[in-house]
Biopython code that builds the backbone (N, CA, C, O; Angstrom):
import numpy as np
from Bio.PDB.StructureBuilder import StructureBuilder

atoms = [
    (1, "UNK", "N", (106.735, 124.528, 126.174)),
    (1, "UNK", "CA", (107.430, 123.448, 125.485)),
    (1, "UNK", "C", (108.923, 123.769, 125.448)),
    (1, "UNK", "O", (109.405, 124.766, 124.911)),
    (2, "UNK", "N", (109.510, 122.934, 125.999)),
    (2, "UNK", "CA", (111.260, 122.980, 126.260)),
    (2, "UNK", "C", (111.788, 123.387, 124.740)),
    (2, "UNK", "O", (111.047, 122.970, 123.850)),
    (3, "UNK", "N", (112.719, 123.986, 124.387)),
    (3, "UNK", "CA", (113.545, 124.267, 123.039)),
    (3, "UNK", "C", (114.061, 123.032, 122.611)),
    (3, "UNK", "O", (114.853, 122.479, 123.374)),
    (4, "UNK", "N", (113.712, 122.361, 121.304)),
    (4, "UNK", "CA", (114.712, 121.447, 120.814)),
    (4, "UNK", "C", (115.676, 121.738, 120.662)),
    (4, "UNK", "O", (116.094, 122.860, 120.376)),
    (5, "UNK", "N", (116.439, 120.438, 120.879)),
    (5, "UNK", "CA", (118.188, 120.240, 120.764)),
    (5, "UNK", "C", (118.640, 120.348, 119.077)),
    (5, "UNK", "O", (118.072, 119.634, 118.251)),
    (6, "UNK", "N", (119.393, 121.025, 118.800)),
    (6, "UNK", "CA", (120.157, 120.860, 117.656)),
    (6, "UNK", "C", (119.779, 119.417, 116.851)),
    (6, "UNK", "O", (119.207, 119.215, 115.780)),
    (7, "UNK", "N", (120.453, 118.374, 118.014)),
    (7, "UNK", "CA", (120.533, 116.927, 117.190)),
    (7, "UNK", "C", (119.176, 116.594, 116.804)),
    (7, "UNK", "O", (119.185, 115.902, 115.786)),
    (8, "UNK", "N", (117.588, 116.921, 117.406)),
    (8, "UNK", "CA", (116.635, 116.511, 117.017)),
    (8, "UNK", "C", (116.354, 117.266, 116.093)),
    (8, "UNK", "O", (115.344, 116.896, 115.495)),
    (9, "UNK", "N", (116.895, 118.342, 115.635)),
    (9, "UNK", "CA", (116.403, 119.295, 114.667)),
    (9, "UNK", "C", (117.142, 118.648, 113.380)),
    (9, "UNK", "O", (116.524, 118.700, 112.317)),
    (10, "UNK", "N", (118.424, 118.040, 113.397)),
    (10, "UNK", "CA", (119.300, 117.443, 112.366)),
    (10, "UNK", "C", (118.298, 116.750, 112.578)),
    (10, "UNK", "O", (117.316, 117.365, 112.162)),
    (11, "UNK", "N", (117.981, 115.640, 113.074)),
    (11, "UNK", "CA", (117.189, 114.086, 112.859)),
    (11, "UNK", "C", (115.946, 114.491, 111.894)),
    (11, "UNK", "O", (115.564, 113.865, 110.905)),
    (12, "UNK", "N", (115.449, 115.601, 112.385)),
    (12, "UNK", "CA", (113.873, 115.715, 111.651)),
    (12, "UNK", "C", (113.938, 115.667, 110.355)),
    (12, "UNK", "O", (113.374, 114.974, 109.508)),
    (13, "UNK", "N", (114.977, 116.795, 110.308)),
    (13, "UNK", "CA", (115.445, 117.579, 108.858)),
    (13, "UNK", "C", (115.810, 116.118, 107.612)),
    (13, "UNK", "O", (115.375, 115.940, 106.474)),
    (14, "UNK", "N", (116.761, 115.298, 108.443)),
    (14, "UNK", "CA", (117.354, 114.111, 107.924)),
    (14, "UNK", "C", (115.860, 113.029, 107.670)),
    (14, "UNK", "O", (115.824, 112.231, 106.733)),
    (15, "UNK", "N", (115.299, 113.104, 108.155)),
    (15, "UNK", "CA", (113.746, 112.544, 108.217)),
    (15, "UNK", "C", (113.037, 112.935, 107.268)),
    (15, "UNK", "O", (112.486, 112.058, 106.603)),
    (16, "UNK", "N", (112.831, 114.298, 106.918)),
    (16, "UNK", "CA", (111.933, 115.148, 106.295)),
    (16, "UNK", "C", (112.923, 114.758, 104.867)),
    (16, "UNK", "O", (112.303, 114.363, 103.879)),
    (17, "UNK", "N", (114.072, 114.846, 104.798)),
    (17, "UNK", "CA", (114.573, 115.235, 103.104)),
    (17, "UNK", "C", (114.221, 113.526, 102.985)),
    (17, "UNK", "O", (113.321, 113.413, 102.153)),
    (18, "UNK", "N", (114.578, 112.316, 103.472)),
    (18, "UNK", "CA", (114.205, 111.363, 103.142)),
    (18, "UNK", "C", (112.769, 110.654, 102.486)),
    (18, "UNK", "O", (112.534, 110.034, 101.448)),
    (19, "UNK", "N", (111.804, 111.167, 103.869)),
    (19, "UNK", "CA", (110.632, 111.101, 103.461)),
    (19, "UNK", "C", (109.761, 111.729, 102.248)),
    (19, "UNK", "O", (108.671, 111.440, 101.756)),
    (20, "UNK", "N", (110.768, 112.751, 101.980)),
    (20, "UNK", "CA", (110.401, 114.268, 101.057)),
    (20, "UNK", "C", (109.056, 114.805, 101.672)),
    (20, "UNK", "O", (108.009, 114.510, 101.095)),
    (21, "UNK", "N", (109.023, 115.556, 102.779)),
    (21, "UNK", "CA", (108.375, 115.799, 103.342)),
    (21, "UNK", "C", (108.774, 117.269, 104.234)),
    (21, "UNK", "O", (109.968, 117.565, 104.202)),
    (22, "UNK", "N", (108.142, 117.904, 104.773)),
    (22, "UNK", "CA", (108.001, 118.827, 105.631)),
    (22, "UNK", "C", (108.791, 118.648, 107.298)),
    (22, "UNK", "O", (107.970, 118.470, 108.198)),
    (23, "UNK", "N", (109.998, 118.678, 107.652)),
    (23, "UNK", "CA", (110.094, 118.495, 108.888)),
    (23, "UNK", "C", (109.526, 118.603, 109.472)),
    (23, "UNK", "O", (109.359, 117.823, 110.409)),
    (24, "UNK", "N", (108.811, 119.753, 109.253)),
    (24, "UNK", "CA", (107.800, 120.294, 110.976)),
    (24, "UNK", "C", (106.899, 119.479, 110.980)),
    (24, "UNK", "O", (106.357, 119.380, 112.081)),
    (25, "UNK", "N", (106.431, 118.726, 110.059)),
    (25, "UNK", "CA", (105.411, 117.770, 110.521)),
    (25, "UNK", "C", (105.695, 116.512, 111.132)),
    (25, "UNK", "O", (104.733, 115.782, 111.371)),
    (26, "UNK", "N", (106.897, 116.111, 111.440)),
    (26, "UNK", "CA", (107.479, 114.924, 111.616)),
    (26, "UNK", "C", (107.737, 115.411, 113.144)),
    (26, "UNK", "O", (108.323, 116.437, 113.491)),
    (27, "UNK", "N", (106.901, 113.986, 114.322)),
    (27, "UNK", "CA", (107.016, 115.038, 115.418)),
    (27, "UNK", "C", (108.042, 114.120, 116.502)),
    (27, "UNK", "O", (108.866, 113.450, 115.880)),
    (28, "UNK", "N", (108.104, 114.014, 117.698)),
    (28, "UNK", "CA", (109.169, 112.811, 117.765)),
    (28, "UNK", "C", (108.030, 111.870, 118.468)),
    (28, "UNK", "O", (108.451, 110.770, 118.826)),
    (29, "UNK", "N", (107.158, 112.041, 118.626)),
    (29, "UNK", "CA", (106.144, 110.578, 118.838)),
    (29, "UNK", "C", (105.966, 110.111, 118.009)),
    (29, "UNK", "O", (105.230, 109.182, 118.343)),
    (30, "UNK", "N", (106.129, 110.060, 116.965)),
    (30, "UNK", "CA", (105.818, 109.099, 115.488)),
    (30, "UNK", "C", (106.495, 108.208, 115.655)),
    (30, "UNK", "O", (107.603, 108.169, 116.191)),
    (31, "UNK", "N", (105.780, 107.266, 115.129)),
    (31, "UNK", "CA", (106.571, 105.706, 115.396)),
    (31, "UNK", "C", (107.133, 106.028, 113.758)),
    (31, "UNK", "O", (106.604, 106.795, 112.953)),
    (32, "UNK", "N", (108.350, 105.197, 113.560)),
    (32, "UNK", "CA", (109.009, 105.294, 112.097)),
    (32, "UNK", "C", (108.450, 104.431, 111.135)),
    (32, "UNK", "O", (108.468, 104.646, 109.923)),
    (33, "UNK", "N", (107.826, 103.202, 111.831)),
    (33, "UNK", "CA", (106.874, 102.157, 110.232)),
    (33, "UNK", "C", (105.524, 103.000, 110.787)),
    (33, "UNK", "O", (105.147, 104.015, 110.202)),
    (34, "UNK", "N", (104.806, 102.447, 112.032)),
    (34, "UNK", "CA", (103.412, 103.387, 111.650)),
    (34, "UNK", "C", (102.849, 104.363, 111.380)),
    (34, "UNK", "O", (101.731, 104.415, 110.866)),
    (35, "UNK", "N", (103.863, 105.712, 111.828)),
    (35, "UNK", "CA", (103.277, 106.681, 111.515)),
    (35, "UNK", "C", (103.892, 107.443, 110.138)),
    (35, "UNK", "O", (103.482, 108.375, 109.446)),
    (36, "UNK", "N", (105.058, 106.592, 110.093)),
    (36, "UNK", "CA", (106.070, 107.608, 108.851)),
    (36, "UNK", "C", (106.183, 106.723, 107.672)),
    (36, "UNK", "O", (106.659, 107.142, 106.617)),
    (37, "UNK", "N", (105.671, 105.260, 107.849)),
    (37, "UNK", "CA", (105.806, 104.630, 107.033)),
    (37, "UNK", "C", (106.912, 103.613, 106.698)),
    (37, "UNK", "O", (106.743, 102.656, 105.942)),
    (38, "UNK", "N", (107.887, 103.867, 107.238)),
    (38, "UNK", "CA", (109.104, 103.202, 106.940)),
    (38, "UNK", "C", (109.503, 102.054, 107.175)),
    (38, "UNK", "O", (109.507, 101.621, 108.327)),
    (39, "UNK", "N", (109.983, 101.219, 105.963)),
    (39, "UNK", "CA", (109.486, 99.617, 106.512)),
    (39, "UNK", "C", (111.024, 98.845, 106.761)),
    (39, "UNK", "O", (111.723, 99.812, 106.459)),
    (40, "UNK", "N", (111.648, 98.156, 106.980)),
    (40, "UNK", "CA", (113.007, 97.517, 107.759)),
    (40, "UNK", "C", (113.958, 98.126, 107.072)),
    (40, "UNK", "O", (114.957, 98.623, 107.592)),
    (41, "UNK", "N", (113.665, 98.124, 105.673)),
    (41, "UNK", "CA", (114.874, 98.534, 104.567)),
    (41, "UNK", "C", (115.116, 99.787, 105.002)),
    (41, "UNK", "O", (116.156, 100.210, 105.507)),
    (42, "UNK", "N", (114.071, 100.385, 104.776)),
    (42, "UNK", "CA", (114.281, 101.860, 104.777)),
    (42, "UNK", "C", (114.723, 102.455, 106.127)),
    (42, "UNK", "O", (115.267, 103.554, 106.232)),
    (43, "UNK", "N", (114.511, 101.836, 106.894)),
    (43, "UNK", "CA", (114.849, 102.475, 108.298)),
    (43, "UNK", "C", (116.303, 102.487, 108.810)),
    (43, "UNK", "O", (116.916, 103.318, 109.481)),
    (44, "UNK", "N", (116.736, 101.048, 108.166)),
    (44, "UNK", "CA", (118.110, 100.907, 107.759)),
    (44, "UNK", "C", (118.949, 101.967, 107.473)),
    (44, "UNK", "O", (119.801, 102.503, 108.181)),
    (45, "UNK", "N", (118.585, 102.207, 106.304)),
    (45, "UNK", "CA", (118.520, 103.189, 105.224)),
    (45, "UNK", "C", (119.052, 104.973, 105.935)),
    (45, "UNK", "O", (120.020, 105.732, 105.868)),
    (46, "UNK", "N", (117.485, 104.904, 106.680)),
    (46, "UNK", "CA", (117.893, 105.907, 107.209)),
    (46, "UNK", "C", (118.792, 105.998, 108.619)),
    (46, "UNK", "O", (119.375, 107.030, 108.952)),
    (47, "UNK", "N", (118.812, 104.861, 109.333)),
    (47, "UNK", "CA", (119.767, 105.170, 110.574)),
    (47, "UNK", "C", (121.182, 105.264, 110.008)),
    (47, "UNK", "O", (121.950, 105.979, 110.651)),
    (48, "UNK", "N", (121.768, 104.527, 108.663)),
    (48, "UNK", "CA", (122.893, 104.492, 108.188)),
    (48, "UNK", "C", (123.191, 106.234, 107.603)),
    (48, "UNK", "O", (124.314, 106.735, 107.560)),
    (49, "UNK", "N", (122.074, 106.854, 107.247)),
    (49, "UNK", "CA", (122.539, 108.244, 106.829)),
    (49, "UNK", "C", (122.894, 109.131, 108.722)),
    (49, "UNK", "O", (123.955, 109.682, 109.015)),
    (50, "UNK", "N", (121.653, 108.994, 109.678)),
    (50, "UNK", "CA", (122.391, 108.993, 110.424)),
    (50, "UNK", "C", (123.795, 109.350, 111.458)),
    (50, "UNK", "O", (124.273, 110.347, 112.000)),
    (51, "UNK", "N", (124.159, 107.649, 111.334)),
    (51, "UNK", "CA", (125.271, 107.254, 111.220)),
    (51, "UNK", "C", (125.942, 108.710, 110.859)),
    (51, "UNK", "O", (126.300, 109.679, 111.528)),
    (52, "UNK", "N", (125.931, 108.387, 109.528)),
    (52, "UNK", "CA", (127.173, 109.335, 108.782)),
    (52, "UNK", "C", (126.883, 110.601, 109.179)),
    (52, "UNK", "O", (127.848, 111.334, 109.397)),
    (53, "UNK", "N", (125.800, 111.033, 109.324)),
    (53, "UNK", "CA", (125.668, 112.738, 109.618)),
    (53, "UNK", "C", (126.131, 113.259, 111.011)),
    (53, "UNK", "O", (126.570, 114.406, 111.097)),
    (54, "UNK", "N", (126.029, 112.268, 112.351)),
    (54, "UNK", "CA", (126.893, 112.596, 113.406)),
    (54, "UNK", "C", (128.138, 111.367, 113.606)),
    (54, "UNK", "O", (128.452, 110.871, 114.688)),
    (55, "UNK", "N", (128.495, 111.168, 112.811)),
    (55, "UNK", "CA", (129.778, 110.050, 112.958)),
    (55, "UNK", "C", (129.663, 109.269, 113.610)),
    (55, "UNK", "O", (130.372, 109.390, 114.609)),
    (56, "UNK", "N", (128.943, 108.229, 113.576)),
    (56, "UNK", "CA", (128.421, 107.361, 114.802)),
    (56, "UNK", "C", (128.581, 105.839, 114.345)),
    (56, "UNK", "O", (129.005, 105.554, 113.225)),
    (57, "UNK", "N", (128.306, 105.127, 115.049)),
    (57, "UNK", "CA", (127.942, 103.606, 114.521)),
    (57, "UNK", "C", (126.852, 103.175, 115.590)),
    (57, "UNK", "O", (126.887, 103.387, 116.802)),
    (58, "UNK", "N", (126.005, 102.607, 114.952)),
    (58, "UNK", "CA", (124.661, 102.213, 115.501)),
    (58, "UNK", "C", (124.867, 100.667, 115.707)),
    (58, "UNK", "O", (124.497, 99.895, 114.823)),
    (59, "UNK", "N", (125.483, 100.182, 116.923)),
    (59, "UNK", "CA", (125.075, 98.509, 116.761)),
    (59, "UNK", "C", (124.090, 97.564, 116.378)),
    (59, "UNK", "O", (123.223, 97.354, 117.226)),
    (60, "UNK", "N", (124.043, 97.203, 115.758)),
    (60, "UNK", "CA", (122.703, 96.038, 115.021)),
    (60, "UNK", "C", (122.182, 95.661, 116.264)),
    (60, "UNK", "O", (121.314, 96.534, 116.274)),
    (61, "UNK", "N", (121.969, 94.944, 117.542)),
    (61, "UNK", "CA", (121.179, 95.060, 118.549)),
    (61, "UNK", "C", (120.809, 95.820, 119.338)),
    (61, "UNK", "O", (120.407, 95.471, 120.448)),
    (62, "UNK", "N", (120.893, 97.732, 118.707)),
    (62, "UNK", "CA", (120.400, 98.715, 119.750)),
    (62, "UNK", "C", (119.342, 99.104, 118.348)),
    (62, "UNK", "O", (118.439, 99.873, 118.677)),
    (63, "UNK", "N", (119.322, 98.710, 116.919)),
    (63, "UNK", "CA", (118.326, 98.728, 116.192)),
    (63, "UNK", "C", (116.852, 98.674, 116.632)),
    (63, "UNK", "O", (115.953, 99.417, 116.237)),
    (64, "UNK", "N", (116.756, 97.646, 117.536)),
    (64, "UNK", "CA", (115.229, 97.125, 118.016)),
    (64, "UNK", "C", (114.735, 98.271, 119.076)),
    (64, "UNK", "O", (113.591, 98.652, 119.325)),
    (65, "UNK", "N", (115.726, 98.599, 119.498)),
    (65, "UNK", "CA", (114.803, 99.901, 120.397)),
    (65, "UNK", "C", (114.552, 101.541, 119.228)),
    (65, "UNK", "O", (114.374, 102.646, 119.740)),
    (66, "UNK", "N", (114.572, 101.443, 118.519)),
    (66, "UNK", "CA", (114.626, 102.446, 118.136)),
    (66, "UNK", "C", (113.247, 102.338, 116.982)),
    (66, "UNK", "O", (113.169, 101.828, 115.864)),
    (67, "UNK", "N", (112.507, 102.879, 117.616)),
    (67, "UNK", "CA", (111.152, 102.775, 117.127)),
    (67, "UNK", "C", (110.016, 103.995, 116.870)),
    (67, "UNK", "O", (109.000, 103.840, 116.193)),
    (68, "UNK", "N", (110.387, 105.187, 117.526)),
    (68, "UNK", "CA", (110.174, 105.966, 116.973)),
    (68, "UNK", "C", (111.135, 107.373, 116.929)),
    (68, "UNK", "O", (112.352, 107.223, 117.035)),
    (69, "UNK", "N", (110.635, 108.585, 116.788)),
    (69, "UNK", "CA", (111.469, 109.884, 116.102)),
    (69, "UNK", "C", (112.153, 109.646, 117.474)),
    (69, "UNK", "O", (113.259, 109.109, 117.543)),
    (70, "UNK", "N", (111.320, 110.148, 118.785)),
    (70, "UNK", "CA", (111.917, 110.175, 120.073)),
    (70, "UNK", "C", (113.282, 109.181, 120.306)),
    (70, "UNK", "O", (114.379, 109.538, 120.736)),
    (71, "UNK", "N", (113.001, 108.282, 120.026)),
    (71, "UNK", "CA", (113.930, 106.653, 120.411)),
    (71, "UNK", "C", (114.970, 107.423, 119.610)),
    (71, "UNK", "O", (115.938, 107.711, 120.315)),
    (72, "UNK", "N", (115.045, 107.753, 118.628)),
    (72, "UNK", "CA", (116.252, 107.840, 117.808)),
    (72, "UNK", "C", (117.358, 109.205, 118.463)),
    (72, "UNK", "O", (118.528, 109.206, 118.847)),
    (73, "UNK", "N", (116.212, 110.361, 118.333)),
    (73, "UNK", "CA", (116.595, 111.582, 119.319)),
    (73, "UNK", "C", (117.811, 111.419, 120.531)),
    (73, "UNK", "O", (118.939, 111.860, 120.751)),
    (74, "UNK", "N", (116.687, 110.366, 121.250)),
    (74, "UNK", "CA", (117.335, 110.364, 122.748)),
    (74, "UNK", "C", (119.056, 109.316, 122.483)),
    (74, "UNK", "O", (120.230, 109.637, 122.667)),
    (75, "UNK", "N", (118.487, 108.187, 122.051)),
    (75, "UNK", "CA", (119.910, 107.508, 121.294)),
    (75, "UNK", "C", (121.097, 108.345, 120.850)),
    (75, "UNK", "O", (122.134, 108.247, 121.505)),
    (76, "UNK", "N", (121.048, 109.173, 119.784)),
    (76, "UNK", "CA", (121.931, 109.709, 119.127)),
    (76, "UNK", "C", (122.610, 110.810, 120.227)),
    (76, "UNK", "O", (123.813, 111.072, 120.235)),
    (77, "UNK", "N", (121.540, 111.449, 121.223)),
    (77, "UNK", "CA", (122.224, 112.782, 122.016)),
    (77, "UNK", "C", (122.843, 111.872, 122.970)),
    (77, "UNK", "O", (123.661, 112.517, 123.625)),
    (78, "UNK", "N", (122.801, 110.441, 123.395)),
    (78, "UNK", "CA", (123.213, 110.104, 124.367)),
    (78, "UNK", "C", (124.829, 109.421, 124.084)),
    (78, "UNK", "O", (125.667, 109.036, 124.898)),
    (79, "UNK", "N", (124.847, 109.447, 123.069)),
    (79, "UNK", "CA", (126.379, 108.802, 121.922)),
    (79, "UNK", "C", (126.622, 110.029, 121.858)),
    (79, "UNK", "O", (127.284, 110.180, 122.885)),
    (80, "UNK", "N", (126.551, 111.094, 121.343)),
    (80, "UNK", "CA", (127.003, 112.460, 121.015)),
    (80, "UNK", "C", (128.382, 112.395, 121.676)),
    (80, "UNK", "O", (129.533, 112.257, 121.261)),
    (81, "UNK", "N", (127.762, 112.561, 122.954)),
    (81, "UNK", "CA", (129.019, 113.250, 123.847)),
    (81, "UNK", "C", (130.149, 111.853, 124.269)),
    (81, "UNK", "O", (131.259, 112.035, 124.770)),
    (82, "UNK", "N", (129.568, 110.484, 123.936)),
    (82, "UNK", "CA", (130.470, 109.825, 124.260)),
    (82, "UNK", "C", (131.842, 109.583, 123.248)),
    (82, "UNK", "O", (131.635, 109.934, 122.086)),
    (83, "UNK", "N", (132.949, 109.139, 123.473)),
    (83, "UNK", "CA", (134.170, 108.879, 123.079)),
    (83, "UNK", "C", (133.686, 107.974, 121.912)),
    (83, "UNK", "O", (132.726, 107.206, 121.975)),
    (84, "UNK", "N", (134.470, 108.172, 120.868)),
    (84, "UNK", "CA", (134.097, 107.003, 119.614)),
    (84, "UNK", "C", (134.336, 105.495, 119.850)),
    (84, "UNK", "O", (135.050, 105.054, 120.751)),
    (85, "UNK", "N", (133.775, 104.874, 119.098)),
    (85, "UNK", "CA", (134.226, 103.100, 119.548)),
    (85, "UNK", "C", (135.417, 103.149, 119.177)),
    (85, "UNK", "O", (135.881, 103.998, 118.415)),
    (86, "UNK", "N", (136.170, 101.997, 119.825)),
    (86, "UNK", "CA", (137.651, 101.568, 119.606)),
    (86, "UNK", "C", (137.978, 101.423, 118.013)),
    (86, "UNK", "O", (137.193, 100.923, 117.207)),
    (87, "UNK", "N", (139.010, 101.840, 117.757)),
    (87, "UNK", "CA", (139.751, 101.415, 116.508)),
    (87, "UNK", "C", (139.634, 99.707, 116.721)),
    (87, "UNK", "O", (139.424, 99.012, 117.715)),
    (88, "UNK", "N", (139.894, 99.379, 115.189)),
    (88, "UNK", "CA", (140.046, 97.896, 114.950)),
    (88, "UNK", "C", (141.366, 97.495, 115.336)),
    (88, "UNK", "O", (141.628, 96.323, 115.607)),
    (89, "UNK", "N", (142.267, 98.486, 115.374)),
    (89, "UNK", "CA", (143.704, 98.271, 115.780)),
    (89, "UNK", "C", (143.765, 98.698, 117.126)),
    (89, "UNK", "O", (143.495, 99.859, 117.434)),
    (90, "UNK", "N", (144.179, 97.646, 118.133)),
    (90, "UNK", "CA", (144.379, 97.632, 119.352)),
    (90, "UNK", "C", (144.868, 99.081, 119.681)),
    (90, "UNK", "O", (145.230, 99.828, 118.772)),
    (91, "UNK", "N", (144.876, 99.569, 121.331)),
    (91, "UNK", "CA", (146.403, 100.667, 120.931)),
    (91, "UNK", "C", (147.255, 100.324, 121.676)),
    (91, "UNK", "O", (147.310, 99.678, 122.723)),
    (92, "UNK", "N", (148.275, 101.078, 120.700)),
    (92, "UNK", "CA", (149.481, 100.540, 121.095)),
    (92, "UNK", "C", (149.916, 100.794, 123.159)),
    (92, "UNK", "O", (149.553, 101.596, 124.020)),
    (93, "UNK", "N", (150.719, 99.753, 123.124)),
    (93, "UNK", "CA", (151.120, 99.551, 124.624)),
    (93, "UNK", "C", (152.499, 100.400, 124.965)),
    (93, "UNK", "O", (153.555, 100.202, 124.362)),
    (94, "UNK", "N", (152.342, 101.330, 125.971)),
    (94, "UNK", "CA", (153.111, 102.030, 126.645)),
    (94, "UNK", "C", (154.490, 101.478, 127.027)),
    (94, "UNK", "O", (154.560, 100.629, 127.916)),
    (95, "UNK", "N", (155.767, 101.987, 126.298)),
    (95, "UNK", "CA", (156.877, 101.425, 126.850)),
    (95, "UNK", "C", (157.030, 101.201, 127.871)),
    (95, "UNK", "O", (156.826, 102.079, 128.709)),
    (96, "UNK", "N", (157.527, 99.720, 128.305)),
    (96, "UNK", "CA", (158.295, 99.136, 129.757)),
    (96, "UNK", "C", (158.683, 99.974, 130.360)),
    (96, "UNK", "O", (158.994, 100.906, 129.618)),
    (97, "UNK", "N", (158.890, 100.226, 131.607)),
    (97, "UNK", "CA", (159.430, 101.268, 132.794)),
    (97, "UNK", "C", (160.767, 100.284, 133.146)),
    (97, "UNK", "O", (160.721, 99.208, 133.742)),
    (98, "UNK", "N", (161.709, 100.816, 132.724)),
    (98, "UNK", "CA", (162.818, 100.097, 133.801)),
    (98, "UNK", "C", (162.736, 100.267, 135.216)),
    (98, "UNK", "O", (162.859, 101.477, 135.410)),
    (99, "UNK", "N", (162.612, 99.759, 136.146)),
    (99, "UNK", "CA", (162.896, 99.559, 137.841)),
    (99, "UNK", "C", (163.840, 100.660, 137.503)),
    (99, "UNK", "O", (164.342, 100.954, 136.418)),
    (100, "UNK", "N", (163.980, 101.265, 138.819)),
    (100, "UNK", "CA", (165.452, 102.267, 138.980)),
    (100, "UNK", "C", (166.063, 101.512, 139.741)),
    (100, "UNK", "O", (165.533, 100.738, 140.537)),
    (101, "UNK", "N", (167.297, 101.676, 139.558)),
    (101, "UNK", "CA", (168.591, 101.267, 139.949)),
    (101, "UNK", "C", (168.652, 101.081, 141.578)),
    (101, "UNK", "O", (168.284, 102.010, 142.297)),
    (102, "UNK", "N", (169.071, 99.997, 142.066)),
    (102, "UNK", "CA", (169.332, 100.075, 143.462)),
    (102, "UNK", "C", (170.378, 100.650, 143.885)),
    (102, "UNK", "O", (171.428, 100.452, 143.273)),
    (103, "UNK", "N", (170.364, 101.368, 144.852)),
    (103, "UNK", "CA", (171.652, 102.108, 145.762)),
    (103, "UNK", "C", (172.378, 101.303, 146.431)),
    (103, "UNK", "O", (171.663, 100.608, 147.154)),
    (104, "UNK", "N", (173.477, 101.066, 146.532)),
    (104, "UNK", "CA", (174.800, 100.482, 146.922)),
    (104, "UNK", "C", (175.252, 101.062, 148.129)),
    (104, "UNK", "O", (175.911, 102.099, 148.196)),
    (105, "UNK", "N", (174.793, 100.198, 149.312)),
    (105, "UNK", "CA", (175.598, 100.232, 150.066)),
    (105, "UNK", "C", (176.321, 100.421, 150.637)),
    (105, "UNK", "O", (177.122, 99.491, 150.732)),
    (106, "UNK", "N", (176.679, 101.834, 151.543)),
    (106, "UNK", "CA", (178.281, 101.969, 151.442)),
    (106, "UNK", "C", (178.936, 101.905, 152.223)),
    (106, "UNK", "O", (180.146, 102.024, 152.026)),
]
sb = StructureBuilder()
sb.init_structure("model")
sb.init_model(0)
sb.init_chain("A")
sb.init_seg("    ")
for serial, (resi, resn, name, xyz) in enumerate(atoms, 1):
    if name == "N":
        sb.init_residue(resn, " ", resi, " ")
    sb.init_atom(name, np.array(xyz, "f"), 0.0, 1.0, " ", f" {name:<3s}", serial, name[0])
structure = sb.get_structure()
């Protein structure tokens, strides 16, 4: 059995204190309502802690794939390494280049 990743070991842990439960029993085939119980609110709930524990933002239409421990796992390591979403504030635009000067003729 391959070594878990750090981030699935945060997820479990983040799983387990929620559920108040035992991480190690929380495996990543568990579905999150059937096998763990967790019903829309709560799942919410927990992708928003999440969220905050690797600095992330979860778009409201990548919600629906995320259905069990695995789904969440693979999601979160695959954002990890990417660049954060854009600021709400544009960025700023790189000063104009003046043309250089034409040479004269002589």
């Amino acid at each position: 059995m391959p070594a878990e990743s750090d981030i699935a070991v945060r997820i479990r842990t983040a799983l387990g204190e929620y559920l108040k439960r035992d991480p190690a029993s929380i495996e990543p085939r568990h579905a999150l309502r059937e096998d763990l119980g967790l019903d829309s609110m709560a799942t919410i709930e927990l992708l928003f802690k999440i969220e905050e524990v690797f600095d992330l933002q979860i778009p409201d239409q990548d919600l629906q794939q995320l259905t069990k421990v695995s789904d969440v796992i693979a999601y979160v390591e695959g954002r990890v390494g990417r660049p954060a979403a854009p600021a709400s504030k544009p960025p700023a635009k790189p000063p104009a280049q003046r043309p250089a000067p034409r040479k004269k003729k002589g």
